[in-house]
N, C-alpha and C positions, 0 to 999 in steps of 0.2 A: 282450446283447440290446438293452440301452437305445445303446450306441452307434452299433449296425447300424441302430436304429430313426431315429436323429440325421440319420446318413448317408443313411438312404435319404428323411426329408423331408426334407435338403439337395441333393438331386441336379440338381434343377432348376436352382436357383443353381449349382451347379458347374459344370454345362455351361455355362454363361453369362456366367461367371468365366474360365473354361478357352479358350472363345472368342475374348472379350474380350482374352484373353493372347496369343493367336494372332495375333489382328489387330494388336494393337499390335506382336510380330514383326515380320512381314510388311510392316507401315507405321510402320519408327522413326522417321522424318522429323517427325510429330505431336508425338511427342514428348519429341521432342532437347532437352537440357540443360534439363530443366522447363518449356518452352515448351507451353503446350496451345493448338498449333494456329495462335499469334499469327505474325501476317508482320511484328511490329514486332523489330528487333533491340534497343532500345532502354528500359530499364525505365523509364524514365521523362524529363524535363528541367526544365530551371529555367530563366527566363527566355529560351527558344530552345536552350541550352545540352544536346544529350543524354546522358546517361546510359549508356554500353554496357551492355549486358545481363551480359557476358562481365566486364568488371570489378569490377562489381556483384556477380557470385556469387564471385570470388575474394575478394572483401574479406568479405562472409557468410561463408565457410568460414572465414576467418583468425581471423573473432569467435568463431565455435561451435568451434576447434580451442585456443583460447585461454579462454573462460574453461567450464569446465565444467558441464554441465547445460542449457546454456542454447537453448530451442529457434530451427529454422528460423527462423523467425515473426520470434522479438525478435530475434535478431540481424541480420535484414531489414531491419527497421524501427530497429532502432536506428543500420545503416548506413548506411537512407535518411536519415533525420535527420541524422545528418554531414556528407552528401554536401552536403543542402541548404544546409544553412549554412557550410560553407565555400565552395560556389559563391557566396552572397548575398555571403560576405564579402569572398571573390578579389576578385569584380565594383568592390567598394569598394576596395580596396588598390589595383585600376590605376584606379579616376577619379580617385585623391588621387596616382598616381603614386608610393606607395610603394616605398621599395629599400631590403633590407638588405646589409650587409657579410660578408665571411668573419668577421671577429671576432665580430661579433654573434652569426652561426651556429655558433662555437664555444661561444660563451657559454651557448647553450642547449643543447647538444651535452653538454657538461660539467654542465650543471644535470641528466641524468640518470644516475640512478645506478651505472646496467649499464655507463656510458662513465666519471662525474668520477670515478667511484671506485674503476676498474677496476684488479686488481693490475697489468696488462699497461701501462698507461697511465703509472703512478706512478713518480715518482723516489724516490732513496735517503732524501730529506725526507717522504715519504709525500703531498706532492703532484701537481696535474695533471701531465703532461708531453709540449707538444706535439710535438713533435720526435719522441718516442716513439711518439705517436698518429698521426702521418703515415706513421712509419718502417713501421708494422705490416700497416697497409692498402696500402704499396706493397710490401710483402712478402710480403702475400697477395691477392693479384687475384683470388682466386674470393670475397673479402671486399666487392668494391667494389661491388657494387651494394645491400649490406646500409647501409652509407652512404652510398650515392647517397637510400636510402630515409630513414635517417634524417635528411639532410641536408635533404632536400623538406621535410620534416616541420616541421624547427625552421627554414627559411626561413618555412613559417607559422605558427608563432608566434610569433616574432620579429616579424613584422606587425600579428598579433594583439596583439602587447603597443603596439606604437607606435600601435594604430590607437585601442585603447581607454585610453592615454595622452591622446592626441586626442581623444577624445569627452568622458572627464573634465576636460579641460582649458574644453573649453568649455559646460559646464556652471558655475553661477555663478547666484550670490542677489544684487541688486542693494539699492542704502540703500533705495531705494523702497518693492519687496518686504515688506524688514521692517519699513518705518514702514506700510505696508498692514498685518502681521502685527498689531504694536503697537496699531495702531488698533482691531483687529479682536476683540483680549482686553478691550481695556480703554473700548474706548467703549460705552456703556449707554444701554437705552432702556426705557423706562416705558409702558407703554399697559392701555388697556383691549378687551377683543373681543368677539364675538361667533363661536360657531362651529356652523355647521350640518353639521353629520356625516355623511357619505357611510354609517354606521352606521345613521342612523337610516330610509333607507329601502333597503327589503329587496330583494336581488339578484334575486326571482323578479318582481318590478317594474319590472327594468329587462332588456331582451333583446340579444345579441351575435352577430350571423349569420358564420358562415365567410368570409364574404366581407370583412368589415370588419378581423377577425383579420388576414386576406391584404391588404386595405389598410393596416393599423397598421405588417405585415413588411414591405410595398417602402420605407414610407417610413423604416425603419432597417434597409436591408435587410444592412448587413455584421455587421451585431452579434444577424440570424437566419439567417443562412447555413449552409448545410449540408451535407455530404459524400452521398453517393450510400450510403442502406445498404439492407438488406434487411428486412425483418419477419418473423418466423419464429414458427409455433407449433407448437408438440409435445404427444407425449403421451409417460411416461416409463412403462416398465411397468420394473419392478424385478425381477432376477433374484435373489431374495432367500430365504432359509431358510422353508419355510412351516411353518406348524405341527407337519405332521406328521414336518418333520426335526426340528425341536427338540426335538417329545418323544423321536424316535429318540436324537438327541445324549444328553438328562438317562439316559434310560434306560443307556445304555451307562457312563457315568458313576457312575451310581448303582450298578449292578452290579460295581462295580470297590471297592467299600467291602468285599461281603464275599466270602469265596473261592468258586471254582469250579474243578467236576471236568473233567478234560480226557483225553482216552484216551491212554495213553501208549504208542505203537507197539512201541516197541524190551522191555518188559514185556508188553506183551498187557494190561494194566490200566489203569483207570482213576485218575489220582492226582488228589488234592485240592490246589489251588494256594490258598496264604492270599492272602487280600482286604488293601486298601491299612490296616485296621485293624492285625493281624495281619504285617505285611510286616517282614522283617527287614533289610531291605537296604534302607532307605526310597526310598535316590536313585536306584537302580537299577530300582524298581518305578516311579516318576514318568518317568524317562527313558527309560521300555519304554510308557507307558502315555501321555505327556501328549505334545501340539504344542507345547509351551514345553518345555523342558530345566530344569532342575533349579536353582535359583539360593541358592547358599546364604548370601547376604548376610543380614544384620537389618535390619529395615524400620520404621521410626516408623510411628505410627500415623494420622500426616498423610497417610503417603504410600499407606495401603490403600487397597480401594477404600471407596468415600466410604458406601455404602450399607449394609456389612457390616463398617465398619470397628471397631466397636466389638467384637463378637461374635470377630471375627478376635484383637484383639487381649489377649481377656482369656479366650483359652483355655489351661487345662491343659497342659502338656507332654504329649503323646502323644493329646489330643482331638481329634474329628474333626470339622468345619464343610462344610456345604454339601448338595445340590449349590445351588452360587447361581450369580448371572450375572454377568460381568463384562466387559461390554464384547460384540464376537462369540462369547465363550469362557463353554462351562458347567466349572464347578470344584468341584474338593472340595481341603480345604487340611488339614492335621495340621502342629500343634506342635510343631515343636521345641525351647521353650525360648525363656527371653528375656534381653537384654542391659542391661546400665546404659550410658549415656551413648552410644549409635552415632551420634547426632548432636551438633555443639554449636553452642552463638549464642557469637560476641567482637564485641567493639569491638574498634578499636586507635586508634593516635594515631603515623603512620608521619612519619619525619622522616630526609627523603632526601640525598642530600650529592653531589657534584660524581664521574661512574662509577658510581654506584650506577644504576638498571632504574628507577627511578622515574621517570616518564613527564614530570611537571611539576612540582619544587620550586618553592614560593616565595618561596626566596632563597637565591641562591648560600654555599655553605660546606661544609668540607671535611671528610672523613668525622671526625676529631678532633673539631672545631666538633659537629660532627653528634651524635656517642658523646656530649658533655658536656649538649647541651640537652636529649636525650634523660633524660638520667640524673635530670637539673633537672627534669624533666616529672615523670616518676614519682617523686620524694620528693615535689613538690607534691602529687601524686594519694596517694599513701598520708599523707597530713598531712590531705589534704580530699580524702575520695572524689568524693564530689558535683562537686568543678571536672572532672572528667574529659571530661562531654559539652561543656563551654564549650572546652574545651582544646584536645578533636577539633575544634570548629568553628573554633577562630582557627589552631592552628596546625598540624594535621597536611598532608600534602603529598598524602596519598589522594581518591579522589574521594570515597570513605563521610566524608567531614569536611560534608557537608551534610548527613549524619544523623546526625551525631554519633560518627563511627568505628563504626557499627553494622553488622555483617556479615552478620546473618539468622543462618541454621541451615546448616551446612553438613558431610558427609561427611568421612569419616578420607582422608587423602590427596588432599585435593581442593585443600590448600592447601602451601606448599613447608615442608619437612620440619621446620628446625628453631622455623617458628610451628605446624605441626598439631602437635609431638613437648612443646608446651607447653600447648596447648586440651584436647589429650584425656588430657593426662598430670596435670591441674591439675582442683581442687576448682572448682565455681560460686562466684565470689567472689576470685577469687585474680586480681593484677596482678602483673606482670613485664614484663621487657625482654628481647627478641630481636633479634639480628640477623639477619639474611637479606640476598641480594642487592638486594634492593628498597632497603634500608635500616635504620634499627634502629624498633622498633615497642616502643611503651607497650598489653599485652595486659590485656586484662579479658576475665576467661569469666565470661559473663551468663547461661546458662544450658546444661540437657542435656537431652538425649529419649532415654530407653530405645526398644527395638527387641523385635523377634518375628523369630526365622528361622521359617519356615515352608516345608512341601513342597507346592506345591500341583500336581493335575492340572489340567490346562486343555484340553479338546478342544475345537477350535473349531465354531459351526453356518454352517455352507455350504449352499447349494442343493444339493440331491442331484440326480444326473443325471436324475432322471424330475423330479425339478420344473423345471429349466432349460429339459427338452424343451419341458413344459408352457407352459412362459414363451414359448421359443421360437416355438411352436406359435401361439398368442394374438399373437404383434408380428407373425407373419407375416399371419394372420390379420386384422388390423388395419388394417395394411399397405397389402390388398390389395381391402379393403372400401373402405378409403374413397378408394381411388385412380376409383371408381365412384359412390361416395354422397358424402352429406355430412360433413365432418370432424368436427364437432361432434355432431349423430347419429350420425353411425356409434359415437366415444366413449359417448357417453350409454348406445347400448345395450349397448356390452359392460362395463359399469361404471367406466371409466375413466375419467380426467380430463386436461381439455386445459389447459395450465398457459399463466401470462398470456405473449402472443409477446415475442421477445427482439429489438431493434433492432443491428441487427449492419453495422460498414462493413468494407468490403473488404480489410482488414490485422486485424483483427481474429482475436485468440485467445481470449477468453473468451466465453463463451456462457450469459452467465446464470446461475443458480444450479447449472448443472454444472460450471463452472468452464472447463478449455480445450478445448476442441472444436472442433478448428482446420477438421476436415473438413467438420465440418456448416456452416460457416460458406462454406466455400469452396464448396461444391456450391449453395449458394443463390445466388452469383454467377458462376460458372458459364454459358460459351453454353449454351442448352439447356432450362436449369431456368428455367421461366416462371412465371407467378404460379398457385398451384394446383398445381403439379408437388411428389409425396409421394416422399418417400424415408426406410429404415429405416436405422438407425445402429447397431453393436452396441457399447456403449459401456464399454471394461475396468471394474469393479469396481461398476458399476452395472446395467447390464441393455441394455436396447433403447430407442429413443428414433426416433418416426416422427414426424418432420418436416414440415412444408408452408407449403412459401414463400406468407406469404400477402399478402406488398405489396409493391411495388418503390416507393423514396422516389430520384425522378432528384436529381443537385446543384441545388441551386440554394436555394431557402425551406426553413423545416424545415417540418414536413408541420404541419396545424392543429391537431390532438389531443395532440401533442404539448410545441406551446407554447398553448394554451388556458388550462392551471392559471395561470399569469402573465400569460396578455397578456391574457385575459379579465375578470380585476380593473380592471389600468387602464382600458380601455375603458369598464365600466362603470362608475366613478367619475367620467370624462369626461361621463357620459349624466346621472349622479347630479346632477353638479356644476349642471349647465345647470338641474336641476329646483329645486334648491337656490337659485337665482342668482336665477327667476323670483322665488321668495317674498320674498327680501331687499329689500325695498322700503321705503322710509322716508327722511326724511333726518336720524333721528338715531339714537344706538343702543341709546335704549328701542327706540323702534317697530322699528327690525330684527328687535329679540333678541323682541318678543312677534310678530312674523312667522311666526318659523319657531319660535317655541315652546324658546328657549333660554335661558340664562342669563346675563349680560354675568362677564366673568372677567375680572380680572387677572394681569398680567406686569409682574414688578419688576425691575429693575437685568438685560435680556436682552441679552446681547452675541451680536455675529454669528460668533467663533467657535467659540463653545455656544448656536445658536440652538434652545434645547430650553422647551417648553412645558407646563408641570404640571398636574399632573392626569391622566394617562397620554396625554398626547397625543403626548407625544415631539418628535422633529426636525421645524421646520416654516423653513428657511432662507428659503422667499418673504413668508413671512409677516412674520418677524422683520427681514426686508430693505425690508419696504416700510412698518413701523411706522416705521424710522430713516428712509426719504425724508419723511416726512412732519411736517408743519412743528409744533409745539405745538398742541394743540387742534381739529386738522383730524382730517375721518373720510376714509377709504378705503373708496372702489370694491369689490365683491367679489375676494376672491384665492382662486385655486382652490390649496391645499396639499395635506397627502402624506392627509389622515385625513380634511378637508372644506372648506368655502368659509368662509371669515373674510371678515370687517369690522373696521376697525381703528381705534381713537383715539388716538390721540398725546397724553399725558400731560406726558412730559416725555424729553430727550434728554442726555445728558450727555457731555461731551466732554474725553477725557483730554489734558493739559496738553502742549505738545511737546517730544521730549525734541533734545539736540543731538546725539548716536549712538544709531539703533537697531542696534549690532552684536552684541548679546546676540541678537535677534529674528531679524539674517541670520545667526549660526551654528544655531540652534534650526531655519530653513528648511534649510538645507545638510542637517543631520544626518537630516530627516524627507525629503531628495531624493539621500539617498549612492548608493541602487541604482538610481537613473533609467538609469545606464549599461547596467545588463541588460537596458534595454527596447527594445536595438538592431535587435539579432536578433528577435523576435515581430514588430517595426516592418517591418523589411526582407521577412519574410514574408506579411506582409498585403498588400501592394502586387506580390507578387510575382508573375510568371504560374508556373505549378507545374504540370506535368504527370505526374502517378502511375501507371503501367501496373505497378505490384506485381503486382498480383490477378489479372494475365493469365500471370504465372508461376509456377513452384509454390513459393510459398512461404504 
């Protein structure tokens, strides 16, 4: 009956649905190859340059057939992002008129594996062999365009390597540089200040109108620029267990502890079935009876649940526990019995040798070399247990050698046979040496954890089909109210809550605290969907989700509310500043500092670069830069810094001697500008014109 009842308040929708299906029938042209409706063929362009549409989704299918899992969405977007930047970069390869050779394109041809290392490729020496690898592709003609593609490929990057050859090349730290660096550590200044504190008068004193926010952005307008998104609010109603299933679930649970009578057809009688107390067959009564199956491992008592854990674990053999809760799932668990040692803690101290699996030795020698310092290890370590942690840190080849060869707690068979056949075969306290393909290991078992098997039932609580209805019944409800009233009233009165809106751009898969909700996202951009247009979402594993587009944000500034928390501070510190600046009046730096009611502070030995000022005031570079212009004895002008307005006296300056190479100072620059080469590509992109029509197709 509950499902006829579903059906029959879904009908409306279904017709509508049903419809909807018809018409798109009858009108496939709408919506050919994901296209809704767009007369652009083109997903997008770079610089003038367009994008086929039709390209563009073969390269998407190649990424989502290639690696698994991975939605429409990201692989979209992950091969617009390709797209972009090898166009940026093409563009660059023809103004520098780059060209590579066949060799080159071999060179990187053979740098991949599937090719350099290919049996089919290799000579009787087990190296390349080109000859072979020409012979095979004119062999096979239905092969040639599978290297046509690879050969495109490693034409760019083979550019790609000469270009950012090229960029690092001209990159470079001049003598100058590091005598500016040099200067910069080592020269010192002395002063005395004053500082009037943008703290000390209060934010509700000073006011910041929308309009000045929007002046602050044009005048940095690229560093508040903004993509085109949506504003979205919701109300999430959860199709969730209510009360009255939970008790349903315990109850049923509960009545499974002790036996019941059931009519036995084929007798005409009633027989008594025993309860999970009483059950002789334990695994077969849990596997007739629970949504979990039957698991007869031993369990530490770390790994229970966290709430019941103790009680679980210090039961009787054949005691019964519960019903409790664990997760979605009501339980009842019975004892089987408990184990010594089902987990163990080792150190080791692995020392790997030349063919051995060990990922990184550090230093070549030969499994012999190997066996011998190994051996040398552990007589040290049985001579003096204690070196064992210093020993993992200097010389095992593992990564656990930065915790000391410490392996945590780990399961029987979790590690290869003949190190677990010595962890769980061996007393706490016990060292030895093993081999394995890794290498040979110096083992210490540091500890054990006894275990609990246990049987336990687990029925899960789900929404029963009348409370879904219910659920159902209320979002449509919801829905459909406030497609007429107002979003917020209409919530208030059915007791729901409208949760804070989510800023969502056009490629966008996450939605907020629900995580991916590609649809809701897309219907808010959408032709059609206007600002106030509600639509309900039924959302797997959560419930329903009524939506309403509540703000369109076009490209261009980000919208004011949203940078306010940051650009409202500066502002008003700008406002402060000027207030501050009036009182500074004087021309020495008593009367300043009794001005504004401060106190005159010193700075010893401050160099410009740690221009840091004590007392919590922290980084103040104008300040500390304009104590050094400043000649001995002279005061400074107001300076507006990061915390308030200073005044400054010049104490005294000191000036480090000169040296005859600062090349200490230009490697220390170099090393703090190695990555400036990655800052090619983001460069190329900021200048770039970019046209994105994604969002006009389905992805």
């Amino acid at each position: 009956m509950a499902v006829l009842a579903k059906i029959r308040q879904r009908s409306a929708l279904m017709i509508v649905v049903i419809a909807f299906a018809l018409f798109a029938f009858l009108v496939p042209s709408l919506f050919d190859k994901g296209n809704f409706g767009s007369t652009s063929k083109d997903v997008g362009s770079i610089n003038g340059k367009d994008i086929s549409f039709e390209d563009f989704r073969v390269k998407v299918s190649n990424v989502e057939k290639s690696q698994q899992g991975i939605t429409a969405t990201a692989a979209a977007n992950r091969v617009w992002d390709q797209e972009v930047t090898i166009a940026l970069l093409t563009s660059q390869f023809d103004k520098l008129g780059l060209r590579v050779g066949s060799k080159h394109i071999l060179e990187i041809l053979k740098a991949d594996q599937n090719i350099g290392k290919n049996p089919l490729f290799l000579n009787a020496a087990g190296g390349f062999d080109e000859a072979k690898f020409k012979e095979y592709f004119k062999s096979n003609p239905e092969q040639a365009q599978f290297l046509k593609d690879r050969e495109k490929d490693a034409e760019l990057n083979a550019k790609y390597q000469i270009y950012g050859n090229l960029i690092k090349a001209g990159l470079y730290t001049t003598e100058s540089e590091g005598k500016l660096k040099y200067e910069m550590e080592s020269n010192k200044a002395s002063f005395a200040y004053v500082a009037g504190l943008y703290s000390t008068i209060k934010d509700s004193d000073v006011k910041v109108s929308d309009d000045e926010i929007v002046a602050f952005m044009k005048k940095n307008e690229k560093k508040y620029k903004a993509d085109e998104t949506r504003e979205i609010e919701y109300v999430l109603i959860e199709d969730k267990a209510s009360p009255e299933d939970v008790a349903e679930v315990k109850a049923k649970v509960s009545a499974l502890l002790s036996g019941s009578v059931v009519y036995n057809q084929a007798t005409g009688k009633n027989d008594t079935l025993p309860g999970f107390k009483a059950a002789t067959n334990v695994v077969e009564f849990v596997n007739s009876n629970s949504d979990v199956p039957y698991d007869s491992t031993y369990v530490a008592k770390k790994d229970l649940p966290a709430v019941d854990a103790d009680k679980l674990y210090n039961l009787a053999p054949g005691e019964i526990y519960g019903p409790y809760m664990f997760g979605k799932y009501y339980c009842i668990s019975k004892s089987l019995g408990r184990k010594v040692g089902v987990n163990a803690k080792a150190s080791h101290i692995l020392i790997g040798y030349e063919g051995s699996q060990t990922p990184n030795t550090k230093e070549k020698r030969t499994k012999e070399e190997a066996k011998a310092k190994a051996e040398a290890i552990l007589a040290q370590v049985n001579s003096n247990p204690d070196s064992f942690l210093m020993l993992a840190f200097t010389a095992s080849d593992d990564s656990s050698a930065q915790q000391g060869g410490d392996l945590g707690f780990f399961g029987p068979n979790q590690m290869v046979k003949p190190f677990n056949d010595f962890v769980f075969g061996s007393p706490i306290g016990k060292v030895g040496l093993v081999e394995t393909p890794f290498g040979f290991h110096i083992i210490k078992v540091t500890d054990k954890q006894d275990g609990v098997r246990l049987a336990t039932i687990a029925q899960k609580v789900d929404a029963s089909e009348a409370t879904s209805d219910k659920v159902f019944t209320q979002a449509t409800k919801f829905e459909m109210d406030a497609i007429d009233k107002d979003f917020n009233k209409t919530a208030a009165a059915m007791k729901l809550t409208v949760a804070m809106p989510v800023s969502a751009k056009a490629m966008d898969e996450s939605f907020g605290p629900l995580g991916n909700q590609r649809n809701i996202v897309r219907w808010a951009f959408e032709d059609g969907t206007d600002v106030g247009a509600i639509k309900r979402f039924e959302v797997a594993n959560l419930g329903h989700v009524i939506a309403k587009l509540k703000k369109v944000n076009d490209e261009g500034l980000m919208a004011v509310d949203v940078v306010r928390s940051y650009v409202e501070p500066i502002l008003k510190n700008k406002k402060k500043a000027e207030l501050i600046k009036a009182k500074m009046t004087g021309s020495s730096l008593d009367a300043i500092a009794k001005a504004v009611r401060a106190p005159i502070q010193q700075a010893v030995d401050v160099t410009m670069d740690n221009p840091v000022l004590t007392g919590g005031v922290g980084q103040e570079p104008k300040v500390v830069g304009n104590a050094f212009a400043l000649a001995t004895g002279k005061l400074s002008a107001p300076i507006e810094g990061n915390t308030g307005v200073y005044v400054v006296l010049n104490k005294s300056t000191f000036k480090a001697p000169a040296l005859k190479s600062h090349a200490a100072y230009v490697s220390k620059l170099k090393a703090q500008s190695a990555g400036d080469a990655n800052r090619v590509v983001p460069a190329l992109k900021d200048i770039a014109k970019i046209e994105d029509n994604r969002s006009k197709f389905q992805y």
